[in-house]
C-alpha positions as CSV (number, residue, x, y, z in Angstrom):
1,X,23.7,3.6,19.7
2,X,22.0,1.4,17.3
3,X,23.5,-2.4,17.3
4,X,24.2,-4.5,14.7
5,X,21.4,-6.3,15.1
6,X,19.1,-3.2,14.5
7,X,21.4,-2.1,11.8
8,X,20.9,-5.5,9.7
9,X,16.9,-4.8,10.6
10,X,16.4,-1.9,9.5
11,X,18.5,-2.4,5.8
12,X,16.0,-5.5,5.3
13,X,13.0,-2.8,6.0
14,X,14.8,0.0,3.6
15,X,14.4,-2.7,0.8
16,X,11.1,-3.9,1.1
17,X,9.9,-0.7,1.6
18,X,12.4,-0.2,-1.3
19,X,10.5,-3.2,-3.5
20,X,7.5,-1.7,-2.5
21,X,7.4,1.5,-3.8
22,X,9.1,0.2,-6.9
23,X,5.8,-2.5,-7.2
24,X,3.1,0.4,-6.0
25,X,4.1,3.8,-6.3
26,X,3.6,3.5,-10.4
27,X,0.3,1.8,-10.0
28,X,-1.1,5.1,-8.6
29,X,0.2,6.9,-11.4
30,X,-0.2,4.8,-14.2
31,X,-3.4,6.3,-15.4
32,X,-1.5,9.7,-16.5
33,X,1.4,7.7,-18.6
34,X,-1.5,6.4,-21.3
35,X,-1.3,8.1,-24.6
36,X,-3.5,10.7,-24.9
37,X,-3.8,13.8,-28.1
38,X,-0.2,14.8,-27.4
39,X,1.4,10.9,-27.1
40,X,2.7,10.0,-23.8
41,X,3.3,11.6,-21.0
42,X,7.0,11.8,-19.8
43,X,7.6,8.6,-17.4
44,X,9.7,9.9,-15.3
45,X,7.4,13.4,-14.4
46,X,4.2,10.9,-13.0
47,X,6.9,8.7,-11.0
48,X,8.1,11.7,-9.1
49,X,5.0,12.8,-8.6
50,X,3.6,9.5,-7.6
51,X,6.6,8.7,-5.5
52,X,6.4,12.2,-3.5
53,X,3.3,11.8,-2.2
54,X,3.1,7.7,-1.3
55,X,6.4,9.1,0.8
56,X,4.4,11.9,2.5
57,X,1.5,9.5,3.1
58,X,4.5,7.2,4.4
59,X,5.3,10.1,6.9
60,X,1.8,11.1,7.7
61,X,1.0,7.4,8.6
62,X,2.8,7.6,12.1
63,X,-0.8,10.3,13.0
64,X,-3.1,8.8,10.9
65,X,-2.5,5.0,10.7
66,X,-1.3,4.1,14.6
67,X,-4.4,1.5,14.5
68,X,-3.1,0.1,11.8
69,X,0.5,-0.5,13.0
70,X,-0.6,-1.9,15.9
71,X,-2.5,-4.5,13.9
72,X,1.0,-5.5,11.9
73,X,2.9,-5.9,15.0
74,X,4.4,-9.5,15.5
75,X,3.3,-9.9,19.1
76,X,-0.3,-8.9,17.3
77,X,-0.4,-11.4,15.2
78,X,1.9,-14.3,17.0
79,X,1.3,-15.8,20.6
80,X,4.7,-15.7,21.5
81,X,7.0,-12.9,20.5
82,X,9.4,-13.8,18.0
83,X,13.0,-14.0,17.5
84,X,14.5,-11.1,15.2
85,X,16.0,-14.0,12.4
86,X,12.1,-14.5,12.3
87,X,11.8,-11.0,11.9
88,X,14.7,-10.9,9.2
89,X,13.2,-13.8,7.0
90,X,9.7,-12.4,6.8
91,X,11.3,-9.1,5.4
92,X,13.2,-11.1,3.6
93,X,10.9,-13.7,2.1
94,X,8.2,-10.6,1.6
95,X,10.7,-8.3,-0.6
96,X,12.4,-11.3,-2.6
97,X,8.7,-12.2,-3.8
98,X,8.0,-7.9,-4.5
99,X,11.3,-7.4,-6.4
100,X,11.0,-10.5,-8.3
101,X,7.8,-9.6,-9.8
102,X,8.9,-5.9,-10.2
103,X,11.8,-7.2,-12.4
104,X,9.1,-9.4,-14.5
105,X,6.7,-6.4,-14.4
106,X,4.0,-7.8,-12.6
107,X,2.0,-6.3,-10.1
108,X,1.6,-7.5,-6.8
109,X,0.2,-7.3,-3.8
110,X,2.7,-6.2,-0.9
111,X,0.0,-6.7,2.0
112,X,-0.4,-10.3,0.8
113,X,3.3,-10.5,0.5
114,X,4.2,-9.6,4.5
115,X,1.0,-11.2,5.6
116,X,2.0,-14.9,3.7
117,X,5.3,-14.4,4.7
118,X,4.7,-13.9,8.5
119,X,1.5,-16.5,8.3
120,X,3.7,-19.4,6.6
121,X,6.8,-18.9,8.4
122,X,4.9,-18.9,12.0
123,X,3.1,-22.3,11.1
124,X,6.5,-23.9,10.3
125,X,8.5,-22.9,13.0
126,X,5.5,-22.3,15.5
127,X,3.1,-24.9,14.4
128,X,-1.1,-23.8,13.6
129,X,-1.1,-22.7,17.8
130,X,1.8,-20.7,16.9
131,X,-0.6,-17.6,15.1
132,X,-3.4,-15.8,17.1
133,X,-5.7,-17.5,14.4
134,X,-9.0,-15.4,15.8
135,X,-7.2,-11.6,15.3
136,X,-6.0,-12.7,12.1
137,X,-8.9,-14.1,10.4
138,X,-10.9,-11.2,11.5
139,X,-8.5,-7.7,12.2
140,X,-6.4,-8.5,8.7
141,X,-7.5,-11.5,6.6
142,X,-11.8,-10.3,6.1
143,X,-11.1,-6.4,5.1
144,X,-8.5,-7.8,2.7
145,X,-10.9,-10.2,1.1
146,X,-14.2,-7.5,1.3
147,X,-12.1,-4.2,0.5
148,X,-11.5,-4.3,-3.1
149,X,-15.4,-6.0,-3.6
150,X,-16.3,-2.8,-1.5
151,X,-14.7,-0.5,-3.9
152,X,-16.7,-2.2,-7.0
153,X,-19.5,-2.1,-5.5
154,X,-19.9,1.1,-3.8
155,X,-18.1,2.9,-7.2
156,X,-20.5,1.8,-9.4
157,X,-23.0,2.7,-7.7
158,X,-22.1,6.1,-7.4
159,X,-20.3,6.3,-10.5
160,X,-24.2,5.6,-12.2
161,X,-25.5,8.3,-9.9
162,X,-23.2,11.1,-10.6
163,X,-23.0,10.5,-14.3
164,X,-24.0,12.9,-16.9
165,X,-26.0,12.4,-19.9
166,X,-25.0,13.7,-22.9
167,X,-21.7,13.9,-25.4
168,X,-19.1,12.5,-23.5
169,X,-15.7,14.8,-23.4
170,X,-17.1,18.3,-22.5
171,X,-15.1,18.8,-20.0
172,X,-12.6,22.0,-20.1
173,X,-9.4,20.1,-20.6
174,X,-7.5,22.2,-17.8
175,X,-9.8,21.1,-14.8
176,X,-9.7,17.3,-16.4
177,X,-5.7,17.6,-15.8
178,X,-5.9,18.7,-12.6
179,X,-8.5,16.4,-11.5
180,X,-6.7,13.4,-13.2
181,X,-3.3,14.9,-11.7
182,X,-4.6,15.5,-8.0
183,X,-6.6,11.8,-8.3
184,X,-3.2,10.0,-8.5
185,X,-1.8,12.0,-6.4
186,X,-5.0,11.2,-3.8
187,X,-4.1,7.6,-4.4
188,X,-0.5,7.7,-3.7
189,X,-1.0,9.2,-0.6
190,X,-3.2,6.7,0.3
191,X,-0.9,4.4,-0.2
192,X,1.6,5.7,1.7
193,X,-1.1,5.5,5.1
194,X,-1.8,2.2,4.4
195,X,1.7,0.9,3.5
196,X,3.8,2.2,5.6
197,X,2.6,0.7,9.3
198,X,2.4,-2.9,7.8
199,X,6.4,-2.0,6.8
200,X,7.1,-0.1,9.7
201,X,5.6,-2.2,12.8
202,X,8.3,-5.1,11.2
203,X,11.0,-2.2,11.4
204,X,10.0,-1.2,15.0
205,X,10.4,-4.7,16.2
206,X,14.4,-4.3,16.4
207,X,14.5,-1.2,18.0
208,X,12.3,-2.1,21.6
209,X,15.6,-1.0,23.2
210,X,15.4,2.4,22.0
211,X,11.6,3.3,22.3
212,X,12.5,6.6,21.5
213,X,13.5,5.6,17.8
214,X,11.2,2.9,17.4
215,X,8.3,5.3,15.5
216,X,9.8,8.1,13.4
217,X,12.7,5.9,12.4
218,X,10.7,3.0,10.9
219,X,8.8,5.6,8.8
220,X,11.1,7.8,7.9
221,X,13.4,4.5,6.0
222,X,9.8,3.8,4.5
223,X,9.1,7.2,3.2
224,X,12.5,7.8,1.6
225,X,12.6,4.2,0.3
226,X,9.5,4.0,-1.4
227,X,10.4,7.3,-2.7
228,X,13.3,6.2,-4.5
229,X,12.2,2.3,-5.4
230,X,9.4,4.6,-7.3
231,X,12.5,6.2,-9.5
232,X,14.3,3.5,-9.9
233,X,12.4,0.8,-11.0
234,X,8.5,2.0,-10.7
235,X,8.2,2.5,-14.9
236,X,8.6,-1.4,-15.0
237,X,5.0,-2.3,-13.1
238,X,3.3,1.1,-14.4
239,X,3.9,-0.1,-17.8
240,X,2.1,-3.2,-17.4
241,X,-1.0,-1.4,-15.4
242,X,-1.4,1.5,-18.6
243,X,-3.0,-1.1,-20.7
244,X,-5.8,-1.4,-18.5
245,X,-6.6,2.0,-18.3
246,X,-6.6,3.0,-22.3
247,X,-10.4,2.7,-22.6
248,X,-11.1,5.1,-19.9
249,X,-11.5,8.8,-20.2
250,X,-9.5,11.0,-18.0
251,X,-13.0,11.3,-15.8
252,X,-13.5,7.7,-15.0
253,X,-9.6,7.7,-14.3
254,X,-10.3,10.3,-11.6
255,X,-13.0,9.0,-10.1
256,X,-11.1,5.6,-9.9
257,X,-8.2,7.2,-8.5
258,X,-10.4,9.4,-5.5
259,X,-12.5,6.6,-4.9
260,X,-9.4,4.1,-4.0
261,X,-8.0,6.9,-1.8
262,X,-11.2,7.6,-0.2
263,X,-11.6,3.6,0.5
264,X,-7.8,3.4,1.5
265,X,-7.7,6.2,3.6
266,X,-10.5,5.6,5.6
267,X,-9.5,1.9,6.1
268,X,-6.4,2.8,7.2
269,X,-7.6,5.1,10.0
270,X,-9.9,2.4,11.5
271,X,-6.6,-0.4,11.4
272,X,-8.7,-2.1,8.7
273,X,-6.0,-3.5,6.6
274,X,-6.7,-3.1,2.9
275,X,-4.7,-3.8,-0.7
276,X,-4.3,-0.5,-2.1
277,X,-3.5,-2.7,-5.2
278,X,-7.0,-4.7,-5.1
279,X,-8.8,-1.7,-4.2
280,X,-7.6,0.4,-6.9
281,X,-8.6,-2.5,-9.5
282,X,-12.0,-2.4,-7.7
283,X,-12.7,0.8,-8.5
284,X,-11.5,0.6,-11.9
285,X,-13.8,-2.6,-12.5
286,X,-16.8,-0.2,-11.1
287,X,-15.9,2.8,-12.9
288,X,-16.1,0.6,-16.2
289,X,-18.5,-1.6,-15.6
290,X,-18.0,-3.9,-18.6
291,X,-18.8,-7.4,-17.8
292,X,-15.6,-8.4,-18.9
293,X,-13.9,-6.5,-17.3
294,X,-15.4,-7.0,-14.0
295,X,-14.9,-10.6,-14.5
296,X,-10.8,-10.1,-15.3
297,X,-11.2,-8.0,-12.0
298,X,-12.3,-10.6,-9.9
299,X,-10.0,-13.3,-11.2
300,X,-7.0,-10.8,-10.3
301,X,-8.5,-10.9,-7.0
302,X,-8.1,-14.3,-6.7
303,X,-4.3,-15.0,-7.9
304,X,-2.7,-12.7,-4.5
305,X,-4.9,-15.3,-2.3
306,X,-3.6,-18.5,-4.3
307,X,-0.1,-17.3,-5.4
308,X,1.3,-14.6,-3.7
309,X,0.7,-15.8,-0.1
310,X,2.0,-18.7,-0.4
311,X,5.1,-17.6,-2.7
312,X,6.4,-15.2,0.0
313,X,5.8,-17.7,2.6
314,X,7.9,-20.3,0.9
315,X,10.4,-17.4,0.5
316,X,10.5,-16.7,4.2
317,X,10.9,-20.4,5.2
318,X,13.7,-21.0,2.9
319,X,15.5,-17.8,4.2
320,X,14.9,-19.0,7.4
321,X,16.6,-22.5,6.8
322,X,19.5,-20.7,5.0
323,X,19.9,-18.5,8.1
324,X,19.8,-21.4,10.6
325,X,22.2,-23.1,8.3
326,X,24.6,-19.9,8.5
């Protein structure tokens, strides 16, 4: 029997992972929504699409990404093991921040978001001794920072090597589709790996009493929530991303979009956490290689570092003082 306890646990995971996939899932996508000969393509078609497979990556995390779940889990990260309201408040804090800027159609980061929550809320009830300051700096806060500089780097490069000289736009239009198609879906899945432990090792935390439950339960409420945040409310962020994706040709979108899952994936099977987010602007910054661009690039970088950890930390703290209060 699940308590009531777990019950309350496992509803704040279902809507982060919830606010997640409504903030992510479109970003994967969001290259095959920009008008091309024929005008838009239907929104709702690439959501699906996008949503399906960041849910089976969500699923196929629990083989694939066990480093990385480990790395996420509160005793991980904390000296002491927490309390479950500290639990509660980091979901809390960490999907208030992801819907809010869903609603406002901004795109965020959801690993800053649980990290800042869980890293702010520690040093105010814990103190600075409070956070095993050695794992974090090196296990989560370095292939956060160095991932999506990784991306640009290393897809430029090969993007310079690999391209073709000649009259751009040669290719047969049917393979472009499916290479642009089986690109997002590539990223998406990616996603889902690298998401879901991050969500799930939170989820896991309530259900220690039932070891049994404490894997495939965490990942399945991730897998169907991302899912359906991507239906809901995933058009709102993809909307915003499109615009940066219009002077690109459905070839640099591809390679963009294999790149970031190639990156992802592999990061994710080593525990290396990575922003899926950051990444995937990486990779468009090296695909396009305008200097402009790459500088826009790098000042996104920048904002999740200075805004959203901080913002979902101060989210967690207050929904930790409400809670006391309560």
């Amino acid at each position: 029997m699940i308590s009531l306890v777990e019950e309350i646990g496992l509803a704040a995971l279902f809507l982060l992972a919830f606010a997640n996939g409504a903030n992510d899932a479109g970003k994967s996508v969001a290259s095959l929504m920009v008008p091309g000969p024929s005008g838009f393509v239907p929104r709702r078609k690439p959501l699906l699409w996008g949503g399906f497979f960041t849910g089976i990556g969500s699923l196929s995390a629990i083989l694939i990404s066990s480093r990385l779940f480990s790395v996420f889990t509160p005793q991980s990260l904390l000296r002491a093991t927490p309390e479950s309201h500290f639990i509660l408040a980091a979901l809390a804090g960490a999907t208030l921040w992801i819907l809010g800027a869903t609603l406002l159609r901004l795109p965020v980061s959801s690993t800053h978001a649980i990290v800042g929550a869980i890293v702010f809320l520690a040093v105010y009830l814990f103190g600075f001794s409070g956070i095993q300051w050695d794992f974090l700096l090196v296990r989560v806060l370095l292939p956060l920072a160095a991932g999506p500089i990784a991306a640009m780097i290393g897809v430029y490069a090969f993007d310079r090597a690999t391209r073709r000289s000649g009259v751009p736009g040669k290719e047969k239009p049917g393979l472009a589709r499916i290479t642009h198609w089986g690109s997002g879906a590539a990223a998406a899945y990616a996603r889902g790996v690298n998401d879901a432990p991050k969500m799930a090792a939170l989820g896991a935390f309530f259900l220690l009493a039932n070891p049994s439950e404490a894997v495939w339960l965490p990942y399945t409420i991730v897998a169907v929530a991302v899912f359906l945040g991507s239906l809901v409310l995933g058009h709102r962020v993809a909307q915003t991303v499109m615009g940066k994706h219009v002077t690109m040709d459905p070839v640099q979108r591809s390679k963009a979009g294999a790149a970031t899952a190639l990156v992802v994936g592999a990061a994710a099977f080593l525990g290396a956490p990575m922003s899926t987010t950051q990444v995937h602007e990486g990779s468009n910054a090296g695909i396009g290689g305008e200097r402009k661009v790459v500088k826009s690039v790098l000042r996104g970088m920048i904002l999740p570092w200075l805004v959203t950890l901080p913002a979902a930390g101060m989210l967690a703290i207050s929904m930790s003082y409400l809670g006391a209060l309560i």
